[in-house]
N, C-alpha and C positions, 0 to 999 in steps of 0.2 A: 504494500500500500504506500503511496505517494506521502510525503508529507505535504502539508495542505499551503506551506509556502512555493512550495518548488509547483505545484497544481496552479497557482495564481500568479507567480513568475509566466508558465508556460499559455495561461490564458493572453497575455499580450506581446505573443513574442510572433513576429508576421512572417509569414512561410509563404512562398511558392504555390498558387492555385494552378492546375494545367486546365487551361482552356480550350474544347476540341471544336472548331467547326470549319470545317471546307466542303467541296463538293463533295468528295466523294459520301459525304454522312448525310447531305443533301440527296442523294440518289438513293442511299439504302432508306431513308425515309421516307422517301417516296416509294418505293419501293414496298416495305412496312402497313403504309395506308392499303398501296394496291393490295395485298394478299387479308388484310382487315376488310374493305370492301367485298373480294370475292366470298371471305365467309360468310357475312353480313347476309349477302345476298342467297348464298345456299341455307341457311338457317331462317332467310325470308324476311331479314328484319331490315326494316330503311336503312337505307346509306346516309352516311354520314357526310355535312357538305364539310367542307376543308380547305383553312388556310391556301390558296392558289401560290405558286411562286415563289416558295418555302427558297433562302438562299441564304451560303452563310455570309458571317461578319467580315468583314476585309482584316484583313492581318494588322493594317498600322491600324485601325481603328481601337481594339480590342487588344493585339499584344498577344502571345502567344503565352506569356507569363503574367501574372498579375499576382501580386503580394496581398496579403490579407493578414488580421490575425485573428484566431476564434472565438476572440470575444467582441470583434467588430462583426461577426456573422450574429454570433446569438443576440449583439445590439437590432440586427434588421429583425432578424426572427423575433425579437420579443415584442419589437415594433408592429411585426406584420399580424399580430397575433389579440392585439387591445381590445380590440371590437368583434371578436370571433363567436360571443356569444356561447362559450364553452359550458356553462354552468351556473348555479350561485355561487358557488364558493369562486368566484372569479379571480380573487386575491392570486390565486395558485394555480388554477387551472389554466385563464388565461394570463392571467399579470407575469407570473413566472414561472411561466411553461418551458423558455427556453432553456433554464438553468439547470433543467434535468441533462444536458448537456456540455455539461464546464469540464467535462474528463475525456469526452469524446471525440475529438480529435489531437491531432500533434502534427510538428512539423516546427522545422527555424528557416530562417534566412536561405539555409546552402540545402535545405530540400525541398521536397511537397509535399502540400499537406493531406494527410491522412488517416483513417479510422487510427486510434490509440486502442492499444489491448484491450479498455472497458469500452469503447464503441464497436469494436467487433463480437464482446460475449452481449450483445442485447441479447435478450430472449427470442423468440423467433417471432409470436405474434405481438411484439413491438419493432420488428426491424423495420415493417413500411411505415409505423408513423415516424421511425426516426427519421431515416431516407425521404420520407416527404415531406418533414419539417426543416432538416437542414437543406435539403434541395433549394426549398424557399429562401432560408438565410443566404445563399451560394446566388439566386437565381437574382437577388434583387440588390445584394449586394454590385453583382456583374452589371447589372440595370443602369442601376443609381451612375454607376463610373464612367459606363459606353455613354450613356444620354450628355451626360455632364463634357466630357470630350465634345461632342457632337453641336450642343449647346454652348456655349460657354458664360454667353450672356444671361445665361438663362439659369432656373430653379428647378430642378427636379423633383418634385414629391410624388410619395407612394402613398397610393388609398388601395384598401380593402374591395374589390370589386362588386361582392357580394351586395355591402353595407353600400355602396355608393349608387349600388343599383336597385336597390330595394325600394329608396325615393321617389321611383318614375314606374317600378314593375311589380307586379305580386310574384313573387320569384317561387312560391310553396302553396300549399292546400292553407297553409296558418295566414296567411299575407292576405290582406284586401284589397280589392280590385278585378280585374279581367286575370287570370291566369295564364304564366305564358305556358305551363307545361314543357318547358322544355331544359334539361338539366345540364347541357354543354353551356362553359360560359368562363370567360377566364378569371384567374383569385385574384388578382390585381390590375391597376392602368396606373404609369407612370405619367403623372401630366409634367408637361414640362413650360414653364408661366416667367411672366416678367408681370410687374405690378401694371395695370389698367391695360396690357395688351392680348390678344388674341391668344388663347394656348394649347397646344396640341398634345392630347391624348393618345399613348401606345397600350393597348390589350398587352398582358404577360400572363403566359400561361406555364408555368412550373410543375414539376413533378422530381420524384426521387427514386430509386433501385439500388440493393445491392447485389443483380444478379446479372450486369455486364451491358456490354455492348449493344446487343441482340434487343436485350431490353429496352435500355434507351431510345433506339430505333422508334419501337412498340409507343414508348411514351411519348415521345416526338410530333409522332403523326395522330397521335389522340388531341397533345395537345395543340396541335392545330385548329381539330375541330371546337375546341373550348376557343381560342384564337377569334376564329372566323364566327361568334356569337352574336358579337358585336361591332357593327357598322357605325360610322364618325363620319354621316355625310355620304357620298355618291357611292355606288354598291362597289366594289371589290378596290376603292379606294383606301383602306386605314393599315395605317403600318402596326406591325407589334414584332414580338418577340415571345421565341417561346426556350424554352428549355429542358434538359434532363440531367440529375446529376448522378453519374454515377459512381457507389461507393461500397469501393470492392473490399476484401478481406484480407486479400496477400498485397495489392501496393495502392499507389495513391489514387485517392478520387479527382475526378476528371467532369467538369463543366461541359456537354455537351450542348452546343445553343446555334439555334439560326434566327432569321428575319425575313419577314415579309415589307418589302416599300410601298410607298404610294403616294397616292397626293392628298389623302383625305388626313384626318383627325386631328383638324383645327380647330379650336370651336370658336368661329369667329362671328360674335354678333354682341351688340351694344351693352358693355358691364352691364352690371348689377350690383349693388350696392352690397355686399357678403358680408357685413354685420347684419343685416337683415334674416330672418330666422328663415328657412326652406318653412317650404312645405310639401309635404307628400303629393307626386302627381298620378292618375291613372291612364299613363303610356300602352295604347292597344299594343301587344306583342305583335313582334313579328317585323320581317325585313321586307324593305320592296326591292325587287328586282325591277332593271330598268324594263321598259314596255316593251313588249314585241309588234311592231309595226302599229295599226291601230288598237291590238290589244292589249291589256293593260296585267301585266303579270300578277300570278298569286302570289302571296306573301308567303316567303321563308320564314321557319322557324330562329327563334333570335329575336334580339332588340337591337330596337333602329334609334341612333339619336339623329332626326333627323335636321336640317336648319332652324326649325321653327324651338327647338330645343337646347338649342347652344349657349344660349347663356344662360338657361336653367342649368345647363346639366356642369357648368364650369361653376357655379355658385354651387352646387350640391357637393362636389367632390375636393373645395377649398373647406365649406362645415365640415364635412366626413373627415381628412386630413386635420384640423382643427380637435375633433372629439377625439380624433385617435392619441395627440400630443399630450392635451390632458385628461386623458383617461392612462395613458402612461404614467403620467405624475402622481398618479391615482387619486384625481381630483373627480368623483363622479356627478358632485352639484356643478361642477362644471362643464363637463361631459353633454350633459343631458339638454340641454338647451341649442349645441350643436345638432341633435338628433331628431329627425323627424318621429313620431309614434313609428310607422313600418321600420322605418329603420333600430328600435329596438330602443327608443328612449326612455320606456320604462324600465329597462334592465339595469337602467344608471338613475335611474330618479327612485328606486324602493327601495326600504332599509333592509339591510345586510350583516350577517351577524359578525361582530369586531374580529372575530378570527381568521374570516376567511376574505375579509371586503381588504382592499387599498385602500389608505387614507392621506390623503395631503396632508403630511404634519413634519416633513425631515427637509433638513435645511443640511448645505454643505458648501463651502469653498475649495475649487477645483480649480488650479492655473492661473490662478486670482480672480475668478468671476463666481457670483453666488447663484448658485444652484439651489428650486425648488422640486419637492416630490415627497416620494414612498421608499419604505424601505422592506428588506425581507430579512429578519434570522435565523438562520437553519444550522447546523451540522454540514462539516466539509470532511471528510477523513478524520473526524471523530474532536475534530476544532471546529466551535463555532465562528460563522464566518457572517458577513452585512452586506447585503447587496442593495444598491441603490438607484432609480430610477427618476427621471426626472425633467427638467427645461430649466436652460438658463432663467433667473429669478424675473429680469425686466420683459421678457418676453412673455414670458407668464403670466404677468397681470396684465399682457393686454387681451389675452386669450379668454383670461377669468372676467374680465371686465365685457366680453362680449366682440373686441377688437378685431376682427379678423383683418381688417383692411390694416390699420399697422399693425401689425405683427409681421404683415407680409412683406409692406414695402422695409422694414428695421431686417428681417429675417436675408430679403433679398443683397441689401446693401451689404451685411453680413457674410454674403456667403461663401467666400474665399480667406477669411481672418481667423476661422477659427482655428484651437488648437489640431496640432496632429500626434502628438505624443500618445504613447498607449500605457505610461504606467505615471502616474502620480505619485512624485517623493513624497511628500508629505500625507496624505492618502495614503499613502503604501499599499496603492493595490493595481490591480488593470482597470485600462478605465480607455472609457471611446466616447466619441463626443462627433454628435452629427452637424452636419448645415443648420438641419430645421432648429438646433437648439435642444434637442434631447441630451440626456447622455446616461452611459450604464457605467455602472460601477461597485469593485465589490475590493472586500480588503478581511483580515482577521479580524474579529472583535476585542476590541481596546479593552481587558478587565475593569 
């Protein structure tokens, strides 16, 4: 057994991710679909429509290496994970889901990184949630950096796709409104924003395996069809990205990832004032295809944002992003006011029992700037250890105060200054610190 310093040493020490996408992965995914199709069809069940034009990243875009360290991944994962709706006891189940993984991977500088001895004995019927929850950390991780590259001038945030989409869709039998019935849809959109201009939306569709190559393929082309759910404007216009991580048992795990281009997934139409509270919309499911001659095509399964929805739907997924930051802090009265009812605003407006809720009550100094949030004590290798979650302090009350509009423009001006260090002297722990002003952190407990 590790001691529980050398364990938080290794949580911020940044290792080597292998990144896989070229043609050729491009072709066996294609590939992949086609033989998922022909089963489909000999089993008699609808085909599935699918991401068009699946192609990989260009090499200088992406980097064939990219550095990371594990506890900047379990930052995205725990991020990605606020509003998931996992439970009551959400303190744990969603708040700090990711920390079931602070031993599971390894890797420094001069390797890749990889399952560690306790991330290869998971159990078996936990190995897919593990594989598909760090896939996510890996997948959005990779997101956040390419877009950001790509952008420069620009902001990256990730929203919860579900949660973003629930405001326009009855996504379930529970949900009110028209029903889209239909279950393909990607877990995420990276929008990518400048304060009062036009922002364009990427679909991310993720998944995880530890059973290889073969696999990933399989996942690749599924998650295409989650991909291709949703439309940003004219039909087989909107770009995304999809992914597979694969993580094997004998060497390192490997980022398999393509993209679809296009011209769509802007969402360009006259602000909206986003301190202003959403409100829940009843969006008729379904995509239009463009018209065949004077006929006017049947609608595809999926959700369509289509013009007349654009600056609804860039005011829904700036609140949603919002509720996510401080539901991280585990501020849930403040949470809740972001959220429309469909989107689960009761889940954070009832009372919760003190054991298992987050509370906004831990204050900390981190690099010289104060830090508001929650915190967690548990046992680490048989030392108790603090983890800490949370938003720089001035950011914070403009969120709590209802602000989304500054938060965005102070967040945007921001977001190249902040720290990049991953371990805090005086903190004495690993620690990662986002754009948006989050940051995670965890150290031994001070007697």
């Amino acid at each position: 057994m590790k001691i529980t310093a050398e364990v938080l040493r290794e949580l911020a020490e940044p290792s080597n991710v292998s990144v896989h996408s070229n043609q050729e992965l491009a072709g066996d995914v294609s590939a992949a679909a086609a033989d998922d199709d022909k089963q489909r069809e000999e089993k008699e069940i609808d085909r599935l429509r699918r991401k068009p034009g699946l192609r990989p990243i260009p090499a200088n875009d992406l980097g064939r290496l990219v550095q990371l360290t594990p506890w900047d991944v379990l930052h995205f994962l725990g991020r990605a994970i606020t509003l998931a709706r996992r439970g009551a006891g959400r303190g744990l189940a969603e708040h700090w889901g990711s920390l079931k993984y602070n031993q599971a991977l390894t890797g420094d500088s001069g390797s890749f990184m990889a399952l560690s001895a306790e991330g290869k004995e998971t159990a078996d019927y936990y190995k897919a949630l593990q594989s598909g929850e760090l896939g996510t950390g890996f997948a959005l991780a990779l997101a956040t950096r390419l877009l950001s590259r790509r952008y420069p001038s620009h902001f990256v945030s990730i929203v919860p796709a579900d949660t973003a989409l629930r405001a326009g869709w009855a996504l379930t039998s529970r949900d009110s409104g028209p029903k889209s019935g239909y279950r393909y849809r990607p877990q995420f959109f990276a929008e990518v924003w400048r304060p009062g201009k036009p922002s364009r939306v990427f679909p991310i569709a993720c998944k995880g395996n530890h059973s290889g190559l073969s696999a990933s393929h399989t996942q690749l082309a599924s998650a295409s069809a989650h991909a291709e759910a949703v439309h940003i404007g004219a039909w087989d216009q909107t770009p995304c990205l999809v992914f597979s991580t694969e993580l094997p048992l004998d060497s390192p795990l490997t980022v398999h990832t393509l993209e679809a281009d296009g011209e769509g997934g802007w969402l360009d139409a006259p602000a909206r004032v986003l301190d202003h509270a959403l409100e829940d919309e009843n969006v008729y499911p379904g995509i239009q295809p463009p018209a065949q001659g004077d006929k006017s095509a049947e609608p595809e399964p999926g959700f369509h944002v289509s013009p007349d929805l654009y600056g609804w739907f860039q005011h829904a997924l700036a609140r949603t992003a919002a509720a996510g930051l401080t539901a991280f802090a585990g501020d849930a009265r403040a949470t809740a006011p972001y959220l429309t009812k469909r989107q689960g605003q009761r889940h954070f407006a009832g009372i919760t029992h003190a054991a298992t809720d987050s509370v906004q009550d831990a204050r900390h100094r981190l690099f010289g700037m104060d830090f508001v949030g929650t915190d967690h004590v548990f046992r680490l290798n048989r030392q108790r250890v603090e983890a800490f979650s949370g938003v720089a302090e001035d950011l914070f009350r403009h969120l709590e105060q209802g602000s989304v509009e500054q938060y965005r423009r102070e967040v945007y001006a921001r977001r190249s200054s902040w720290p990049r260090d991953t371990w805090a002297p005086r903190w004495n722990g690993p620690v990662s610190i986002h754009p948006d002003g989050s940051v995670l952190a965890m150290r031994l407990l001070r007697e």
